[in-house]
VEXBA-675671 format. One record per atom (N, C-alpha, C): residue in one letter; x, y negated, z negated. Coordinates in steps of 0.2 Angstrom, whole numbers, padded with zeros to 4 digits, always signed. Layout:
aXYZ/...
//
This chain:
x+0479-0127+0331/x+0477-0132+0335/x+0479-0139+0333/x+0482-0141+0339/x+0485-0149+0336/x+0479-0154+0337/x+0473-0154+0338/x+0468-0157+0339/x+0463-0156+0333/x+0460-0162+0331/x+0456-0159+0325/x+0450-0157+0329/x+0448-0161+0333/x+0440-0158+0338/x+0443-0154+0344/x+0446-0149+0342/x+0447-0147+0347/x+0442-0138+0348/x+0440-0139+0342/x+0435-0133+0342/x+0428-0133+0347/x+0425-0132+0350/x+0420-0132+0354/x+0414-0133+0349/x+0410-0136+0351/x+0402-0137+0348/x+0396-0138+0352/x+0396-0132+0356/x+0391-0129+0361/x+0386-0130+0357/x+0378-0134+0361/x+0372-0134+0357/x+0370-0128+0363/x+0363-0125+0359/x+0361-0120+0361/x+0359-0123+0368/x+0355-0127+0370/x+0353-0130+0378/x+0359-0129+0381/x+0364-0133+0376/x+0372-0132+0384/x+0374-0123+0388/x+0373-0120+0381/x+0375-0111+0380/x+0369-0109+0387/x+0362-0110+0384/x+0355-0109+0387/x+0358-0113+0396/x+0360-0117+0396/x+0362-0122+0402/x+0367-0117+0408/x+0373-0117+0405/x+0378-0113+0407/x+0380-0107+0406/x+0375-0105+0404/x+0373-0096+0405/x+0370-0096+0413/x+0364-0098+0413/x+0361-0100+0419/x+0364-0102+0425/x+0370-0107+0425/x+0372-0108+0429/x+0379-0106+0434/x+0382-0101+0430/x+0388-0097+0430/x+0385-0090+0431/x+0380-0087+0428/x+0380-0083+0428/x+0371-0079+0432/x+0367-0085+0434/x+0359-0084+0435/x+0358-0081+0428/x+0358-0080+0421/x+0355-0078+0417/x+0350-0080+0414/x+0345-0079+0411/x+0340-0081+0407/x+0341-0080+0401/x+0342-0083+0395/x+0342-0080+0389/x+0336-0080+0384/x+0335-0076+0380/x+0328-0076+0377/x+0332-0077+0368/x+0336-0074+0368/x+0339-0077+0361/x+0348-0078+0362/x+0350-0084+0358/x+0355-0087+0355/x+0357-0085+0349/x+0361-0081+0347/x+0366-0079+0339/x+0371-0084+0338/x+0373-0088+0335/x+0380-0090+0334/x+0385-0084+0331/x+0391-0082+0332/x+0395-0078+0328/x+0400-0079+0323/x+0401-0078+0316/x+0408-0082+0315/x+0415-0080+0321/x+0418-0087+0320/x+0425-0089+0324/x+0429-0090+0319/x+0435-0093+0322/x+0441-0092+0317/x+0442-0104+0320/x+0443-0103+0328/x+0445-0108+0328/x+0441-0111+0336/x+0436-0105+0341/x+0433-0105+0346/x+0426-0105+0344/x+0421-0103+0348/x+0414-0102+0348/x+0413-0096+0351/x+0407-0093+0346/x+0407-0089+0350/x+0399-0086+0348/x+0397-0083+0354/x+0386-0082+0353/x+0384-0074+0357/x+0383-0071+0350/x+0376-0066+0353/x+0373-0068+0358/x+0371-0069+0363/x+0366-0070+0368/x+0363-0061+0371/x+0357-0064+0373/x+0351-0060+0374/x+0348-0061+0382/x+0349-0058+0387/x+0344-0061+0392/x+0337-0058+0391/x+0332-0061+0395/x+0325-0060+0396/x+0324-0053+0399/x+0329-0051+0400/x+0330-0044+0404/x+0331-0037+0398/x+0334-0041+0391/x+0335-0038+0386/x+0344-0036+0386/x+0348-0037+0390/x+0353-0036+0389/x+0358-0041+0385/x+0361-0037+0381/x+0367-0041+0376/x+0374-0042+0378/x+0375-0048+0377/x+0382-0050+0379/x+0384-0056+0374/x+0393-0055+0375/x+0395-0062+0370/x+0398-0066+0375/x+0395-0074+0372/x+0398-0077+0376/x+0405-0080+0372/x+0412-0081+0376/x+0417-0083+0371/x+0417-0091+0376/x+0420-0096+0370/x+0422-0102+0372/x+0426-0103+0369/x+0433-0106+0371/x+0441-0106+0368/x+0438-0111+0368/x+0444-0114+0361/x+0445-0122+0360/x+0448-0125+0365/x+0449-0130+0365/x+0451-0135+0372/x+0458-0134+0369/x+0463-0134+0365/x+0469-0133+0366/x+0470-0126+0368/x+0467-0120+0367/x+0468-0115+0369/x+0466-0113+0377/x+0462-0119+0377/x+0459-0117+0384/x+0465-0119+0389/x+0470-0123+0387/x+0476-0126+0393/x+0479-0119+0395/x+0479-0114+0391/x+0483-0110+0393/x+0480-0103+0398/x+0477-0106+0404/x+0473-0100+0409/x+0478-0095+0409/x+0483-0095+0410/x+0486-0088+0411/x+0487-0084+0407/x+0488-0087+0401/x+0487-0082+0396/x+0481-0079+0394/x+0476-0084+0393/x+0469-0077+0392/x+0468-0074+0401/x+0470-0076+0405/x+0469-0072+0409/x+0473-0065+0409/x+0478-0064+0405/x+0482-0058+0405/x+0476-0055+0398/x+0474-0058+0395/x+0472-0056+0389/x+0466-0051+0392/x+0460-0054+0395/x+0456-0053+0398/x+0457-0046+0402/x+0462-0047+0407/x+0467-0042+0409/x+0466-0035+0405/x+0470-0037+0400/x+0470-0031+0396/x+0468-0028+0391/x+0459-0032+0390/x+0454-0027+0391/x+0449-0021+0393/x+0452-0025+0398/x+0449-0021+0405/x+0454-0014+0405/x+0460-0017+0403/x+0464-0011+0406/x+0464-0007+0400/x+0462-0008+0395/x+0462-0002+0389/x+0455+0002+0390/x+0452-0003+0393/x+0443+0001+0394/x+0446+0008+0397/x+0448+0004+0405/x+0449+0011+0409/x+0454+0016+0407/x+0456+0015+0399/x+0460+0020+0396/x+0458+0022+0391/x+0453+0024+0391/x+0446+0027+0386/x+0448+0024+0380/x+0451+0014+0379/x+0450+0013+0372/x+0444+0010+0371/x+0439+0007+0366/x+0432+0005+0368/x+0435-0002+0366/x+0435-0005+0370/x+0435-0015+0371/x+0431-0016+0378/x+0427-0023+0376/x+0423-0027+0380/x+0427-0029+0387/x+0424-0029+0391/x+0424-0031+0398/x+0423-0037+0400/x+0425-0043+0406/x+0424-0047+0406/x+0420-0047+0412/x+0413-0050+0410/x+0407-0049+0415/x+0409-0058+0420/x+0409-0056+0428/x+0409-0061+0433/x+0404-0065+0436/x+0406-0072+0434/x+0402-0076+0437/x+0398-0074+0443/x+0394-0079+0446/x+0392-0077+0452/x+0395-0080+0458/x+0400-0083+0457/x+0406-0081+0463/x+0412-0079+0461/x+0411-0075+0457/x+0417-0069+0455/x+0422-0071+0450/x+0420-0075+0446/x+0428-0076+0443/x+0426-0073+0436/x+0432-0071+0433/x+0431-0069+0425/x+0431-0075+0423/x+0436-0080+0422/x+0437-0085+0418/x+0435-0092+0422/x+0432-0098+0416/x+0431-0104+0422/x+0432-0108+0417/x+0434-0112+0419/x+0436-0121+0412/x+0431-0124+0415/x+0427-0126+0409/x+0421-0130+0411/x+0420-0136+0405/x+0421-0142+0408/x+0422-0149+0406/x+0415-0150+0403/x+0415-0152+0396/x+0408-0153+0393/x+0410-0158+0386/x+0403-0162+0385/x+0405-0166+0379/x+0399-0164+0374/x+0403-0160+0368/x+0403-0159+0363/x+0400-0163+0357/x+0401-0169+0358/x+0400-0173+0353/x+0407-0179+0352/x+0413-0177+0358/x+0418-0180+0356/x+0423-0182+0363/x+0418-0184+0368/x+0418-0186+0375/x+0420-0180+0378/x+0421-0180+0385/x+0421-0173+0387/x+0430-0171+0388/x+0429-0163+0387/x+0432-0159+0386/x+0432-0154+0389/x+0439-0148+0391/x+0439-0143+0395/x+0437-0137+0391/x+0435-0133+0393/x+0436-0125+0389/x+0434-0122+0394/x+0439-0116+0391/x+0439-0109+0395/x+0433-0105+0393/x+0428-0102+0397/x+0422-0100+0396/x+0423-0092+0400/x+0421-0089+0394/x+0418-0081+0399/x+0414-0076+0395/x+0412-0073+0398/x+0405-0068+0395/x+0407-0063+0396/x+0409-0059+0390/x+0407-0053+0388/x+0404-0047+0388/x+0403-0040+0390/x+0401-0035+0387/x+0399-0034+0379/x+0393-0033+0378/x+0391-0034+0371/x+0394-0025+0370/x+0397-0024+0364/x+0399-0019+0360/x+0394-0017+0352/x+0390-0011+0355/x+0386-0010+0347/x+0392-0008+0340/x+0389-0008+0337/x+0391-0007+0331/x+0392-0010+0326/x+0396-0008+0317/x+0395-0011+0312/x+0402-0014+0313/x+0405-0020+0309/x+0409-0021+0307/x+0413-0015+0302/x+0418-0014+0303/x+0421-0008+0299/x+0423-0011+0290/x+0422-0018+0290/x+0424-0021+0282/x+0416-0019+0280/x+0410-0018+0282/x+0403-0018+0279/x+0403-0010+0279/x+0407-0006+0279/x+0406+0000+0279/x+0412+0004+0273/x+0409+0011+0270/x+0412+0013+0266/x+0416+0016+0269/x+0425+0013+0267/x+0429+0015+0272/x+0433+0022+0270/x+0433+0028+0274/x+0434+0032+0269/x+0442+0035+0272/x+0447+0040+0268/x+0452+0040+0272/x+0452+0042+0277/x+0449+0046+0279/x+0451+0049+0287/x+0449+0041+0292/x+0442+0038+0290/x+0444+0031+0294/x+0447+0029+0296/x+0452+0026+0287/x+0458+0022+0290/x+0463+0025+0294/x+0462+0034+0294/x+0467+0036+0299/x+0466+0035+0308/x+0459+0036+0309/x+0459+0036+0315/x+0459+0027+0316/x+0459+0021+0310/x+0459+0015+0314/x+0469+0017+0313/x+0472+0020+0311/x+0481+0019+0312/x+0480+0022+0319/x+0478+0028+0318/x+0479+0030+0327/x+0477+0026+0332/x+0471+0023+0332/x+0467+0019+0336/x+0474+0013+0338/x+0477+0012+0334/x+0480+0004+0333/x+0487+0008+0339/x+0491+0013+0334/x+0496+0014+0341/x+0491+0017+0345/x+0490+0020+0348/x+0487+0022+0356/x+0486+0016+0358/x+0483+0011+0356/x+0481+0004+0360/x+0489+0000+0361/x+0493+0000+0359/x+0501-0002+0359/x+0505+0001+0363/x+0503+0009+0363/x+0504+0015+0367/x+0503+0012+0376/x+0496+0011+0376/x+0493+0011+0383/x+0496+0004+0385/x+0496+0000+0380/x+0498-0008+0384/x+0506-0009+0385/x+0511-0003+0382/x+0517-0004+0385/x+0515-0004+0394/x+0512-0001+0397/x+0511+0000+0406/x+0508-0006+0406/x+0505-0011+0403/x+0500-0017+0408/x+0504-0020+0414/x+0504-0020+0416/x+0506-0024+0423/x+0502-0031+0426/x+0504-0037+0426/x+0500-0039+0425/x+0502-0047+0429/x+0503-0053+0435/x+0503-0059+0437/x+0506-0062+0430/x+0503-0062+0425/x+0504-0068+0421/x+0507-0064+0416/x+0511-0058+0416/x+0512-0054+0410/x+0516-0058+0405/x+0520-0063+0409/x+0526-0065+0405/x+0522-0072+0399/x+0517-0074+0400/x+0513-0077+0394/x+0512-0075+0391/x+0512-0067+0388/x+0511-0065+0382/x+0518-0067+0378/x+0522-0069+0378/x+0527-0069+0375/x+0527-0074+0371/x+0524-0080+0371/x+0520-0084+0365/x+0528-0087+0360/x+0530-0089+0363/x+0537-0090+0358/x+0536-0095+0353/x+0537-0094+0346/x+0535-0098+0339/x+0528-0098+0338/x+0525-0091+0340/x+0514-0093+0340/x+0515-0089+0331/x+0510-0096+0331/x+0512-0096+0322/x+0507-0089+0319/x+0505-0084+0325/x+0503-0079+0319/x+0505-0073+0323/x+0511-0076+0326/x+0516-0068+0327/x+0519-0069+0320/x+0521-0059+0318/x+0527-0059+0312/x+0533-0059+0314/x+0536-0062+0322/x+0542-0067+0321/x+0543-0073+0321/x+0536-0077+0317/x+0537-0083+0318/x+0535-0086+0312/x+0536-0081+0306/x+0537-0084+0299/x+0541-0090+0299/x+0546-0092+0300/x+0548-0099+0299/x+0546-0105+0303/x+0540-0105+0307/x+0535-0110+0309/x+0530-0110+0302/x+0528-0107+0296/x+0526-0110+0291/x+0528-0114+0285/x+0535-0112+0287/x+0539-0118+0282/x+0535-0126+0282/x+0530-0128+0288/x+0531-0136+0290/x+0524-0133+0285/x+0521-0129+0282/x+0514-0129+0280/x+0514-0128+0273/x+0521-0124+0269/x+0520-0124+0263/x+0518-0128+0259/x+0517-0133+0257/x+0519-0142+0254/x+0509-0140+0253/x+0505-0135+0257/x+0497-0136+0258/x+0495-0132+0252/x+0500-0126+0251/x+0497-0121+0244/x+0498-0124+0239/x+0492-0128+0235/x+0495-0132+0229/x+0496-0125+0223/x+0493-0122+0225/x+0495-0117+0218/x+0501-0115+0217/x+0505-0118+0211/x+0513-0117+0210/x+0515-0109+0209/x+0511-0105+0205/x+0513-0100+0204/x+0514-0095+0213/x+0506-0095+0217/x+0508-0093+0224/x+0513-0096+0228/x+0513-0103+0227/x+0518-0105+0231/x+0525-0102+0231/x+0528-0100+0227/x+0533-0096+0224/x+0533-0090+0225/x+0528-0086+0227/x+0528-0077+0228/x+0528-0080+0235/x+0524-0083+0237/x+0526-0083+0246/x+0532-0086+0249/x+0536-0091+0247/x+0542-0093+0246/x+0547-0085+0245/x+0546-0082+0241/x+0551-0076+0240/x+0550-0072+0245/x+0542-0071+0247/x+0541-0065+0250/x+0546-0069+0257/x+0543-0074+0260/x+0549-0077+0266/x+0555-0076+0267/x+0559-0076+0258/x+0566-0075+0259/x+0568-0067+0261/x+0564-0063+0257/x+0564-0056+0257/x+0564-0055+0266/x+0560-0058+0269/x+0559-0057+0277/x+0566-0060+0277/x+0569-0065+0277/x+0575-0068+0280/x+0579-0061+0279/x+0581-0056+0274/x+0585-0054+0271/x+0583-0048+0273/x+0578-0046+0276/x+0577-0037+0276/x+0574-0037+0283/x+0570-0042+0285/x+0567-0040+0292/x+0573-0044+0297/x+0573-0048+0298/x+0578-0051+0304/x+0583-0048+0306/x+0588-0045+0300/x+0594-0043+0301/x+0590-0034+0305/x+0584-0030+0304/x+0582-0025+0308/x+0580-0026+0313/x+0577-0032+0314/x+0575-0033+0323/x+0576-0029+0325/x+0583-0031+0327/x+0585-0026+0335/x+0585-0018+0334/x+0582-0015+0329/x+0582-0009+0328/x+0573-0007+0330/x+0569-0013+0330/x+0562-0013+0331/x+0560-0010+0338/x+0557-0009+0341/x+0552-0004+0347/x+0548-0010+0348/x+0548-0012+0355/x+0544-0018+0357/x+0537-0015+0360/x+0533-0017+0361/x+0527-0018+0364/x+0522-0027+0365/x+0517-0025+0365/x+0511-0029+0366/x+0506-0028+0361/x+0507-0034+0358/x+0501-0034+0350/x+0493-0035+0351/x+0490-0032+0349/x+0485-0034+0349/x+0483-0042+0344/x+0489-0040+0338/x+0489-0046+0334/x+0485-0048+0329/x+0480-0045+0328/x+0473-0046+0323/x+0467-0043+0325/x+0473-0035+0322/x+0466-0028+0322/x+0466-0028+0313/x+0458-0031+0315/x+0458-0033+0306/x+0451-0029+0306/x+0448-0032+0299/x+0442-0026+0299/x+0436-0030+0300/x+0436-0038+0305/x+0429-0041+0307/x+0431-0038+0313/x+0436-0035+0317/x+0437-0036+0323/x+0437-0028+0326/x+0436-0021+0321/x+0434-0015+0322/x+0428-0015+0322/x+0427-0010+0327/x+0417-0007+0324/x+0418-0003+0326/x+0411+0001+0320/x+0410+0007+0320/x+0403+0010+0321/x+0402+0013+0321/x+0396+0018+0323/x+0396+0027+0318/x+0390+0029+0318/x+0389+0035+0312/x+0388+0040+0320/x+0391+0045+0319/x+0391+0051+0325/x+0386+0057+0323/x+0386+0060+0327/x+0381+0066+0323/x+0381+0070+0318/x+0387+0070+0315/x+0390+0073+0308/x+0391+0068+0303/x+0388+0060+0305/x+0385+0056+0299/x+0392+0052+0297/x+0396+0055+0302/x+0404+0051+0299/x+0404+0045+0305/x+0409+0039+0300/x+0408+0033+0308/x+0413+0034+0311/x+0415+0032+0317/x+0418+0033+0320/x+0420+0026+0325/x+0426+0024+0325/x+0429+0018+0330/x+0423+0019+0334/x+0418+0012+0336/x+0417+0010+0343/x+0419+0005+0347/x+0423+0002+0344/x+0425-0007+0346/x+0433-0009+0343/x+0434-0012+0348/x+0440-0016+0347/x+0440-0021+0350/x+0438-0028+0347/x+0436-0035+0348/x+0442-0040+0349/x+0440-0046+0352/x+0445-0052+0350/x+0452-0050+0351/x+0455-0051+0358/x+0462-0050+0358/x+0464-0057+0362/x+0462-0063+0357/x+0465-0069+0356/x+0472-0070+0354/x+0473-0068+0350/x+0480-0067+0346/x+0486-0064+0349/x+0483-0058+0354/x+0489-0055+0359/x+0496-0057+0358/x+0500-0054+0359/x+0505-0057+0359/x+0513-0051+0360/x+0518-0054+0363/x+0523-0047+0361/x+0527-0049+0355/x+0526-0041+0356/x+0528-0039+0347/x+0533-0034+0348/x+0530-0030+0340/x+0533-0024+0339/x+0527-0019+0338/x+0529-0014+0338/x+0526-0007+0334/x+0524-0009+0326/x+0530-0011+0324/x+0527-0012+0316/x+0524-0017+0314/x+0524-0022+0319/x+0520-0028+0318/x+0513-0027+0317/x+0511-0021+0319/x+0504-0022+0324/x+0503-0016+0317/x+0506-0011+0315/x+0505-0009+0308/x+0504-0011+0302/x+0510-0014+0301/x+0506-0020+0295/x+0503-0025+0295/x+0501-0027+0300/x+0493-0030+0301/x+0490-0029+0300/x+0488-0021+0304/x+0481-0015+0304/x+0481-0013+0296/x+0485-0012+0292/x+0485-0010+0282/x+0484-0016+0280/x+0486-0023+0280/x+0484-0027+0277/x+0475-0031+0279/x+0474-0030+0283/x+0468-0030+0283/x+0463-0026+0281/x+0465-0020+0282/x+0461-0016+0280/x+0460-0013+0272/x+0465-0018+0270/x+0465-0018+0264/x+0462-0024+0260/x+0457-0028+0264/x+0453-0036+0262/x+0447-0033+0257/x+0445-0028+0261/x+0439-0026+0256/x+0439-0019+0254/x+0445-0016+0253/x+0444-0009+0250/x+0443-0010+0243/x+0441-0005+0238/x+0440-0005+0232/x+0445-0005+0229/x+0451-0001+0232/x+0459+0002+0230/x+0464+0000+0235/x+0466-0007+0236/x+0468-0009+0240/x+0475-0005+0241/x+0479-0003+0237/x+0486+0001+0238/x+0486+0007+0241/x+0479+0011+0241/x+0476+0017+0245/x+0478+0016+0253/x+0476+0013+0253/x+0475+0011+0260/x+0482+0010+0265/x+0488+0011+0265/x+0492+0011+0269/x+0496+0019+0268/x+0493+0024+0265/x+0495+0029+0268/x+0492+0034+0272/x+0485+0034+0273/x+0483+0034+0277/x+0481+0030+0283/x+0481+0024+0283/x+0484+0021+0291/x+0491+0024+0293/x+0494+0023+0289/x+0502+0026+0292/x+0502+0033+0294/x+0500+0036+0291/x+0499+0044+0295/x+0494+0045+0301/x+0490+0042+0302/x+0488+0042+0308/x+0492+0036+0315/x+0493+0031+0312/x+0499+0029+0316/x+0502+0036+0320/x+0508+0037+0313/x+0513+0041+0317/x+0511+0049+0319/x+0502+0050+0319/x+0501+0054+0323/x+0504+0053+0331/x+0503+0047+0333/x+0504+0045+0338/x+0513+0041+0340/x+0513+0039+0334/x+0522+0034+0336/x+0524+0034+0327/x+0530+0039+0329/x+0534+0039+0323/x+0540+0033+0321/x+0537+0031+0315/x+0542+0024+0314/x+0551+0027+0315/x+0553+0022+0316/x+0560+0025+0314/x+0564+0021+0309/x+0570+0022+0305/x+0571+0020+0299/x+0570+0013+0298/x+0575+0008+0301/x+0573+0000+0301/x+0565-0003+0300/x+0560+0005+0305/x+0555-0001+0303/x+0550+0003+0299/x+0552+0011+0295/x+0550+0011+0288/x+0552+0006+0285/x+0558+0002+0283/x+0561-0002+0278/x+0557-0007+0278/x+0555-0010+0284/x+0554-0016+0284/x+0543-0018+0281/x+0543-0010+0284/x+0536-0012+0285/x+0533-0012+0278/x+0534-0013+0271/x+0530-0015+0265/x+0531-0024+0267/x+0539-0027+0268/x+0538-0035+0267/x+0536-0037+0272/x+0534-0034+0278/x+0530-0036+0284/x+0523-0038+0282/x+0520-0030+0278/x+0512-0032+0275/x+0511-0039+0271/x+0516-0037+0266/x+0517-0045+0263/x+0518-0051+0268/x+0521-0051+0273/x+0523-0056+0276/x+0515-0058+0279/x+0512-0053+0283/x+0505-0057+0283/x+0499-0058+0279/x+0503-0057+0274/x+0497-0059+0268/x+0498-0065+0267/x+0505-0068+0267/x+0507-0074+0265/x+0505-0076+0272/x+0506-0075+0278/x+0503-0080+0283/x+0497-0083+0286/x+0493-0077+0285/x+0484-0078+0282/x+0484-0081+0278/x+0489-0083+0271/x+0485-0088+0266/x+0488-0095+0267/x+0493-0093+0270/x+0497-0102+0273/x+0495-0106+0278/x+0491-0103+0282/x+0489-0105+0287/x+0481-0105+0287/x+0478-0101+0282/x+0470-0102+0277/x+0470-0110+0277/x+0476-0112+0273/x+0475-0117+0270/x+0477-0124+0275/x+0480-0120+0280/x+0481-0128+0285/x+0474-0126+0288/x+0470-0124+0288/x+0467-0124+0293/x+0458-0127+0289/x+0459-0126+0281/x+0454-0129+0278/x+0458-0135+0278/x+0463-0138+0279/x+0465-0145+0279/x+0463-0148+0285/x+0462-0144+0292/x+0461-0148+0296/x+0452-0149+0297/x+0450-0140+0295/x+0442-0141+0294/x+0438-0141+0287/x+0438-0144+0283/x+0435-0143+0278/x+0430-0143+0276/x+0424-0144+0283/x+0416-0143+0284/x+0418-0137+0285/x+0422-0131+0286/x+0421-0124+0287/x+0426-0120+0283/x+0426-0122+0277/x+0430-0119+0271/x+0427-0112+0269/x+0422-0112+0268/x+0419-0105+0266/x+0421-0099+0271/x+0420-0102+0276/x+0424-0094+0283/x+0428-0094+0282/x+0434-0099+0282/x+0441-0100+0285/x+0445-0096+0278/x+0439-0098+0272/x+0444-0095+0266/x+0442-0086+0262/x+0438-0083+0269/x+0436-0077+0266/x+0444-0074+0265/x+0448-0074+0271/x+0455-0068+0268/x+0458-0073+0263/x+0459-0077+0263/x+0463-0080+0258/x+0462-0078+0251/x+0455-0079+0250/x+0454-0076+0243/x+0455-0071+0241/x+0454-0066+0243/x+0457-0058+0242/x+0464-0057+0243/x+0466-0061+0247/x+0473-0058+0251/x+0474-0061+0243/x+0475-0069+0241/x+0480-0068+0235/x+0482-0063+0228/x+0475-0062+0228/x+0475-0057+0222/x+0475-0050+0224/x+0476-0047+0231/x+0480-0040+0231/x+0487-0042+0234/x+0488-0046+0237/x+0497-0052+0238/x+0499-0049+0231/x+0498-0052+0228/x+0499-0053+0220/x+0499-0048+0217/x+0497-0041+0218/x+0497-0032+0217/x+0501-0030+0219/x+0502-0033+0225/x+0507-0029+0229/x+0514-0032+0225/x+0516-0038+0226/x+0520-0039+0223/x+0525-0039+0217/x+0520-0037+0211/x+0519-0035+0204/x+0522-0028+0207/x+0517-0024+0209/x+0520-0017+0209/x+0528-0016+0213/x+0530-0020+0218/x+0537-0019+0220/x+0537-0015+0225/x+0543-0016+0230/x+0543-0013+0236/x+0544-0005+0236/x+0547-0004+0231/x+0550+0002+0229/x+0544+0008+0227/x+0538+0004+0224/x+0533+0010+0221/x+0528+0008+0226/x+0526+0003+0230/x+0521+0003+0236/x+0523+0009+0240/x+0532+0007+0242/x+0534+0013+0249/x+0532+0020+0245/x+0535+0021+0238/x+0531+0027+0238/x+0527+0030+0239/x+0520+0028+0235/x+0513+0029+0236/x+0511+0030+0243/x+0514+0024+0249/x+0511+0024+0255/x+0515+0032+0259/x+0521+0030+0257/x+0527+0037+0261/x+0522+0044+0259/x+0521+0046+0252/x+0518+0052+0249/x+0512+0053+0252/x+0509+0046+0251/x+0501+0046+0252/x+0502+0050+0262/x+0505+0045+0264/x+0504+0050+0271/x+0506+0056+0273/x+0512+0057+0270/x+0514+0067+0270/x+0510+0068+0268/x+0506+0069+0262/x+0500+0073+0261/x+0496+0073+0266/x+0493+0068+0268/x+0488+0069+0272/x+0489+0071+0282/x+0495+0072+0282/x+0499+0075+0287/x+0497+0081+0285/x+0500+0084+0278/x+0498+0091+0278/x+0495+0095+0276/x+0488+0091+0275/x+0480+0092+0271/x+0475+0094+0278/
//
């Protein structure tokens, strides 16, 4: 965000205000949720029904066509038996509506729209066990699967050119390194970039394109216990980050986060990668690439951690949960080397292919 107040600060009267007025609702309770850089609230009406309200930051909010594709594509993975929130309509029809409010810092636009409330646990508060991380790989291509068909007015928005948390736009963090004061990181994330210049860009065009979801991390799954007491995918949250991509990108996203809270963090990308290519078999360029891709969003998480506790740093404690873990398994990964992570991950998924 190029604004420092460009984050929303909705009081609960405004939330209570413009509920009511967009949508006839009553609410009987207000939750805040954590956000990254938007607002966003559990609400409850009087009627007992749950929804979330989302509020884009005012920089985010200029670009209606693009959450309108976001929005969009939703919808369109519900009606493809993927479990994502639906965008509930005003009451004269609109999913999205910019609505001019002051915050504290004269008034301001923001893109406003309500939610399908989705039960279930966050997948990082749960004991993640291997076959999970299999069906969140599967879950992640089938969702990349089903979004090559979007069709969509504004489809050509998602292409986000230099969006600082697509993994083709690692060299838009160059302007941010000078923020990691720690000399010895600063140096493994500098290598890890060169590694990118050196092993990823020159395969590009060997990559398989689609539409990223962009940040299937482990706030952004939920789960639920089924009748055989195992959990099971119910939610796929938050597709702010959307973006086009690749296949691999959207992989080593889904291993690197769900690698924030495992116990054995190196565990974890061979069973996501086996249930991936349950569904989409990598092919060789983007086996090669896919360990310094993990790496690369580890470094981009902690580089952009850091600009983002520089521009907010009344909200350091949220902003730097990945950061602190990403360094110190960054820093495992790295120690260990691309050559014994691929093995572990390559081995770790054959086996579980033929178990």
């Amino acid at each position: 965000m190029s604004s420092v107040h460009a984050q929303p600060e909705f009081s609960h009267s405004q939330v209570t205000e413009i509920i009511k007025r967009l949508f006839d609702l009553t609410l009987s309770k207000i939750q805040p949720l954590p956000s990254y850089d938007d607002q966003n609230f559990h609400v409850v009406t009087d009627g007992g029904v749950d929804y979330v309200l989302k509020i884009m930051n005012s920089e985010d909010s200029k670009n209606f066509g693009l959450i309108d594709v976001q929005t969009y594509a939703m919808s369109f993975l519900r009606q493809n038996g993927l479990p994502t929130q639906t965008a509930v309509p005003t009451t004269t029809g609109q999913l999205l509506t910019l609505e001019e409010i002051d915050c504290g810092h004269g008034l301001q636009k923001y893109l406003v729209r309500l939610l399908t409330y989705l039960p279930g646990t966050m997948i990082c508060k749960v004991t993640v066990t291997p076959q999970l991380l299999y069906e969140t790989g599967r879950i992640g291509a089938t969702m990349d699967q089903v979004l090559l068909k979007l069709d969509h007015p504004h489809v050509g928005e998602i292409e986000r050119k230099d969006f600082r948390w697509s993994l083709s736009s690692i060299h838009v963090l160059d302007q941010y390194l000078h923020l990691v004061k720690d000399e010895p990181l600063r140096k493994v994330v500098e290598s890890v970039f060169h590694l990118y210049r050196s092993c990823v860009e020159p395969n590009r065009p060997h990559f398989r394109k689609c539409i990223n979801h962009g940040d299937f991390n482990d706030l952004n799954v939920l789960v639920q216990l089924d009748e055989n007491n195992d959990y099971k995918i119910t939610g796929i949250l938050d597709f702010g980050d959307s973006n086009s991509g690749y296949f691999i990108h959207e992989l080593a996203i889904t291993i690197m986060y769900m690698m924030i809270e495992h116990p054995d963090p190196i565990q974890v990308g061979g069973p996501v990668l086996a249930g991936w290519e349950s569904v989409f078999q990598l092919n060789e360029a983007e086996r090669e690439c896919l360990f310094v891709l993990v790496l690369c969003r580890f470094c981009q998480s902690i580089v952009l951690g850091h600009q983002a506790v520089a521009l907010h740093p009344e909200n350091e404690e949220y902003l730097s949960i990945t950061t602190r873990k990403g360094v110190r398994i960054l820093q495992q990964l790295w120690d260990l080397g691309k050559e014994e992570v691929e093995k572990i991950w390559f081995q770790d998924a054959a086996r579980f292919r033929e178990g």
